[in-house]
N, C-alpha and C positions, 0 to 999 in steps of 0.2 A: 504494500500500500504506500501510495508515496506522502512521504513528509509523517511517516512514520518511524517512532526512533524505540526501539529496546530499551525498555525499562530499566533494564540490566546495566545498560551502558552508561544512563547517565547516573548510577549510584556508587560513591567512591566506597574505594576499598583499602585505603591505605591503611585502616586497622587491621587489617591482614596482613599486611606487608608489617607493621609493628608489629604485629603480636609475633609473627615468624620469629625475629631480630633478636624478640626479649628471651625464646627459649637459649639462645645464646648468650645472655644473658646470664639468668638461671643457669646453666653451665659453669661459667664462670664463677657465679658463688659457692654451688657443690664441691668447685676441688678446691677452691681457699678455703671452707669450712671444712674438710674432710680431714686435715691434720689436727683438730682440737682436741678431737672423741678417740681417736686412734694412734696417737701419738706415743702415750705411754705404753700402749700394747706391741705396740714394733718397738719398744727402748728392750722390754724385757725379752720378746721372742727372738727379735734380731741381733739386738745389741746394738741399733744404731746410735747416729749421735739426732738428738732432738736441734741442736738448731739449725743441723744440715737440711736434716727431715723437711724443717722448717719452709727453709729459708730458701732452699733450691729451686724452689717452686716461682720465688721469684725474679731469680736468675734467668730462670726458663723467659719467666715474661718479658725481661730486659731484651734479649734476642728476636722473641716475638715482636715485640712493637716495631724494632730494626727492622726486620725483614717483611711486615704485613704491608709497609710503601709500596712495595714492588708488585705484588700482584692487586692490591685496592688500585693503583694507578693505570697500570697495564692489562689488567684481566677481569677487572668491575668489582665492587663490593661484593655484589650477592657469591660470585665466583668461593672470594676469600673466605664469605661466612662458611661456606660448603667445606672450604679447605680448613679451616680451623677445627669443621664438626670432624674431621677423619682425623685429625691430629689427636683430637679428645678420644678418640674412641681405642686411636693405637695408646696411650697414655694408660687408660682405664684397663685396658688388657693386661697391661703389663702388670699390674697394679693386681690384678685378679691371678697371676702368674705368681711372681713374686717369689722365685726361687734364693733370692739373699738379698742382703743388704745393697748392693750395688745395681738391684733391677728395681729396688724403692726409690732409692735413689735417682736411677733413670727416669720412672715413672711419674715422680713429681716434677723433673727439668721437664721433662715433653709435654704435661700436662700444664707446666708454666707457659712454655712454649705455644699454645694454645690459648692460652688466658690472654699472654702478650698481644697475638693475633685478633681475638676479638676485642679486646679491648680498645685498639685502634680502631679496628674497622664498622664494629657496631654503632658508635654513638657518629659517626658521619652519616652512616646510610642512615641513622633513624631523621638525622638534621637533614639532610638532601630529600627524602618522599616526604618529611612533616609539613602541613600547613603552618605560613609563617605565625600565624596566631597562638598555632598549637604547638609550636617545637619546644617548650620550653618540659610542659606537661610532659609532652613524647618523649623525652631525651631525658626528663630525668628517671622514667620509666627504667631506662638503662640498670641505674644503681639498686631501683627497686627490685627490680627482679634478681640481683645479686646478693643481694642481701637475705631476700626470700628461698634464696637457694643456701645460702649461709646458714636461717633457722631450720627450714627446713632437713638439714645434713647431721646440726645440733641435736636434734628430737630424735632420730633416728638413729645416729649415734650412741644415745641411750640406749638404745630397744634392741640393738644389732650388731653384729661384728663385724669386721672391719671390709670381708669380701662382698657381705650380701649389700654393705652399705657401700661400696661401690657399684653395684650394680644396680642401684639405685639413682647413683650420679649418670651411670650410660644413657638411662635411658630418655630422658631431656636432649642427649645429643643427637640420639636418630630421630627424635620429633623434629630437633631442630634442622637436620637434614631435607626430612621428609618434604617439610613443612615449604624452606626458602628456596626448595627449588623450582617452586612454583609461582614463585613470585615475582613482581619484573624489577631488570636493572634501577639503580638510582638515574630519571632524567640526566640530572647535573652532571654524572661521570659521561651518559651514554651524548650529551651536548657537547662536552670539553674533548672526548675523542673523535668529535664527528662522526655520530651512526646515521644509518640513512634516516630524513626525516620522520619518514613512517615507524621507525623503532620508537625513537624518543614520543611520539606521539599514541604509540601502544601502552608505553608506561604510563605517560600524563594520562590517559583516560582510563588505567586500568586504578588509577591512585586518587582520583580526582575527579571520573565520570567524564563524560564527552559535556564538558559544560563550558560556560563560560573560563571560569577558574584555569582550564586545564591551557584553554588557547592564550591569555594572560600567560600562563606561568614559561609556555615555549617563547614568545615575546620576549621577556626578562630574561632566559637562557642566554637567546639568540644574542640579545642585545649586552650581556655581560660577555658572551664570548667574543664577539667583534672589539670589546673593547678590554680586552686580555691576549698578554703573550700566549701561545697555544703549549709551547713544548718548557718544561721545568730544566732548568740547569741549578747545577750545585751552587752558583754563584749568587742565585737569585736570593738566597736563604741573609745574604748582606744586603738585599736590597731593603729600605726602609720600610716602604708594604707589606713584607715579610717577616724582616726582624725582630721590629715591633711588637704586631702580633706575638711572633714565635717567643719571645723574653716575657711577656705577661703569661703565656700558657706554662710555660717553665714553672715560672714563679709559683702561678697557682697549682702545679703536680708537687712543687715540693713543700708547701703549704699543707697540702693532705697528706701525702707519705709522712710527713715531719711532725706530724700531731702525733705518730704511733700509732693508727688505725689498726693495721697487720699485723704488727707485733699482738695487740688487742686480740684479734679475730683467732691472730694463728695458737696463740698460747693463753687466751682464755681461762681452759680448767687451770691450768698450772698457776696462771696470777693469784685465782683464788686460792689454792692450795698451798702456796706459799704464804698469804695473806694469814694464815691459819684461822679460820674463822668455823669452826665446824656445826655453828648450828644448821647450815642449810649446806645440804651436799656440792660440793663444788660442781658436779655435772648437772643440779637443776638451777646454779645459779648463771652456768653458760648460757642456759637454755634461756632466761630470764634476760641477759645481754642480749643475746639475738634476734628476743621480741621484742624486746624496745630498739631496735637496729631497724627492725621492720616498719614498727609503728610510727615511728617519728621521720620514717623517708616520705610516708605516704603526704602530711599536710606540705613538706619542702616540695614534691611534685606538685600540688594542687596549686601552692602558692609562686611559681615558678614566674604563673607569666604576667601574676597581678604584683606580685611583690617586687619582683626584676632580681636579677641575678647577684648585683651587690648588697641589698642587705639584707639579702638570704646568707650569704657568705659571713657578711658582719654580725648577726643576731649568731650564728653556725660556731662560730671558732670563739665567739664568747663565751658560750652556752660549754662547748669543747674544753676552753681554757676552765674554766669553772670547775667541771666536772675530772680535772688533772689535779690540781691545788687542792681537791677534797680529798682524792687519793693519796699525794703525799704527806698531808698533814698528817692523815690516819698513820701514816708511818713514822712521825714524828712523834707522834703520843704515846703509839703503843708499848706497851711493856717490851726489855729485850727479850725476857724469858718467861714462860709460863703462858698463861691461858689467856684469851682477848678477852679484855672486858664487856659484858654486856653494856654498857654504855656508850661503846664507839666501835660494836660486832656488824653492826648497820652501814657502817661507813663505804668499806671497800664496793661494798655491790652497788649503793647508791651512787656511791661516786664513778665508777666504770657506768653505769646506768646513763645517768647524766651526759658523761662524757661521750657514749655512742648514740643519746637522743642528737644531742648538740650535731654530734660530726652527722647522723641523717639526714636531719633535713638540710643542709646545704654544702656542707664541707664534701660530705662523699658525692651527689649526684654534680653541683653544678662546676668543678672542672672537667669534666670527660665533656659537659653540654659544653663549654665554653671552648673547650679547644677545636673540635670542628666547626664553633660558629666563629672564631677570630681571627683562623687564617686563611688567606684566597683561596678559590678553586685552585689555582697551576699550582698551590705548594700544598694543599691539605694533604696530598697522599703523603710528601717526604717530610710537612711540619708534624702531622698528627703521629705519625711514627718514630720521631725524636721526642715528641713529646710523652708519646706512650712509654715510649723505651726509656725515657729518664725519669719517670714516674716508678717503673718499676725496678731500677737501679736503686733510686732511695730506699723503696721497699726493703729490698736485699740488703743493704748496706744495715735496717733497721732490727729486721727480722735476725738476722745472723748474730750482732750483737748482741741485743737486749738478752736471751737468756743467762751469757754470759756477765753481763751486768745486772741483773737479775738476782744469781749467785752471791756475787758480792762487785759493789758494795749494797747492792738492793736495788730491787725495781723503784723506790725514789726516786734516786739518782736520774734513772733512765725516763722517768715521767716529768724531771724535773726540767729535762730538754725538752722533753716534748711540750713541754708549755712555752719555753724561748723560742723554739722558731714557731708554736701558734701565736705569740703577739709579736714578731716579725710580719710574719703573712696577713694580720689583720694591720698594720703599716701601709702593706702594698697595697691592701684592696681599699684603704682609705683615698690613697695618692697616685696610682698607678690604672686599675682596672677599669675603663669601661664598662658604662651599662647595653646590654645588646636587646635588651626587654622590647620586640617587637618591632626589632629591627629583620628584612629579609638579608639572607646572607652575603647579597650584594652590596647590599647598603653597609654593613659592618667590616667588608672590604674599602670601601669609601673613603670608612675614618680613617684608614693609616695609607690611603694613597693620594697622592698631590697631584693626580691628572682630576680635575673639575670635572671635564666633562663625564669622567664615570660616575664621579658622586654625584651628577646634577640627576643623568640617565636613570639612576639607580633608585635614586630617591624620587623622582617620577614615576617608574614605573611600580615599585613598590607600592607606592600610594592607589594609584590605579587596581592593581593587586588586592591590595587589602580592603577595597571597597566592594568586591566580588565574594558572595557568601557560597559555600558550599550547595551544589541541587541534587 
């Protein structure tokens, strides 16, 4: 019938295409959470060492972010997600294998190795299909479902031993297989390599409905690439456009590493267990971290795109610092020898409590959102992957330490840095960071380039843009 259109067609689907991303996600929290519950059980079976256990896992990701540029840039996101799921799955095997110490060992690098990888390339593709209005909410979705993979590893942890509870981690990876490979490329990527019109216009309408919205958003593509270098060189990474960017996104990966998140997550029971507090079993007070890990990401997503991204950051590493200072006091007070006082037996869990609501709602989701929304198209594949990779360097460097400072002279000591570089990074985000609250990604390219006519282009057609509602 003519001037008749499939219903089908003009209804967006780009909640599908996130929700694919976030099993990826999910992934990523199951094998950070998966050394908490099972760590001491490989100290005694194996005899390994706990902060390699640890810590290697973030070694792995260091490499992963490195190398996820190469195929996000040359082979497409959706590609990488795919490629990350099989690296999860050889990881997990091994892990299910697990003939000595040295294939644990292995299985946490390659499982880092994999984290590395999605870590980079997830929170781009959710920022490249999200509506600009929504990317804020979308992308910090990211952390949400890491985290939810984090409680959910914790609980199960309890209830299971270490192989069935990896098999528990696999199976999120082949959904997440299953799932993205159905899904279509990022526009943005399939625009910046030149696919033929018709591809990029199969994704816009499969993300977006054959609507208005979708013929807008090729517009803005077109007109950001015309006025962008096509091909990335190493040099560009000095160019000011770049830099910029690139030195705020730094800033704020070591801002979260440097709070001790990981060390948190990774060594958990053990904090408490050190902590000697025995009236609540150190394994339900992990459990008890990891839902308020959950519960406090949820309002930092909601309030993402009304609150804007700085003083979510600012209220975040407040809340963070707070929740550090309560923990070391508890260590200044407490007796050196003998039993913790009822009086101050509350402390320790409140204050890690505290300390993982705070880093939720902003400290953890909004730098993964902010590094693919700060740096251009031609450099996001090689900034987002320096930026991953040295995100997950601090990690390593934290993760490795801490139990041996830990030992002695006490996890104080180690909390008591973590709270120096959290009010350093609340410094930066004071004087340094840009707000991107509703800005599209071309327009936040803009702010750190001095050719006009992109910013004039970009912030016109954005506008245009964003007067276009979903059909």
């Amino acid at each position: 019938m003519e001037g008749y259109t499939d219903p089908t067609e003009t209804k967006p689907r780009y909640l599908l295409a996130v929700g694919s991303a976030y099993l990826g996600s999910y992934a990523v929290g199951a094998a950070l959470g998966y050394s908490s519950p099972v760590t001491d059980k490989f100290v005694q079976a194996y005899r390994i060492s706990d902060e390699y256990f640890g810590s290697v896992i973030a070694l792995g990701a260091l490499f992963g972010g490195l190398v996820a540029s190469y195929p996000a840039e040359k082979l497409g996101r959706k590609f990488t997600i795919l490629f990350s799921a099989a690296i999860f799955a050889l990881g997990w095997t091994l892990m299910l294998i697990r003939s000595g110490p040295w294939m644990l060992y292995l299985s946490r690098a390659i499982l880092g190795l994999a984290i590395g990888i999605d870590s980079m390339v997830v929170p781009v593709y959710l920022g490249e299909i999200s509506p600009v209005e929504k990317r804020g909410i979308l992308g910090a979705g990211h952390q949400l479902n890491c985290v939810i993979g984090i409680l959910v590893t914790y609980i199960f942890g309890v209830l299971m031993g270490p192989s069935l509870l990896a098999i528990t981690c696999i199976i999120p990876v082949v959904l997440n297989a299953l799932a993205i490979f159905f899904m279509p490329e990022s526009p943005t990527w399939l625009s910046k390599n030149k696919r033929p019109i018709g591809e990029i216009m199969s994704s816009l309408y499969f993300l977006y409905g054959r609507t208005v919205r979708a013929e807008a958003q090729r517009e803005l593509l077109q007109e950001a690439q015309d006025n962008t270098a096509n091909d990335f060189v190493i040099t560009d990474l000095f160019h000011r456009s770049v830099l910029a960017p690139l030195l705020i996104a730094l800033g704020i990966m070591l801002a979260q590493q440097g709070s001790g998140i990981n060390a948190v997550v990774f060594y958990t029971k053990n904090i408490f267990i050190q902590a000697g507090v025995t009236s609540i079993d150190p394994g339900v007070q992990t459990i008890i971290v990891g839902f308020v890990l959950v519960v406090f990401t949820v309002p930092g997503a909601l309030l993402m795109d009304k609150a804007g991204r700085r003083p979510l950051l600012l209220i975040s590493s407040s809340a963070t610092l707070f929740g550090t200072i309560l923990f070391i006091v508890f260590y200044a007070i407490r007796p050196a020898t003998g039993a913790v006082p009822g009086s101050i037996a509350w402390m320790p869990i409140a204050g890690l409590s505290i300390y993982v609501a705070g880093f939720a709602c902003g400290l953890g989701p909004v730098p993964w959102l902010m590094m693919g929304e700060l740096l251009p198209v031609r450099a996001r594949g090689a900034g987002t992957g320096i930026a991953t990779a040295f995100n997950w360097f601090c990690a390593f460097l934290v993760t490795f330490i801490f139990p041996d400072v830990s030992k002695s002279p006490g996890p104080h000591y180690a909390f008591a840095f973590f709270a120096v570089i959290t009010v350093l990074g609340i410094a930066m985000v004071i004087f340094l960071v840009p707000e991107t609250k509703g800005k599209s990604l071309e327009e936040i390219e803009a702010l750190f380039d001095t050719r006009a006519d992109l910013a004039l282009s970009s912030v016109d057609t954005v506008e245009t843009t964003n007067s276009f509602k979903i059909q």
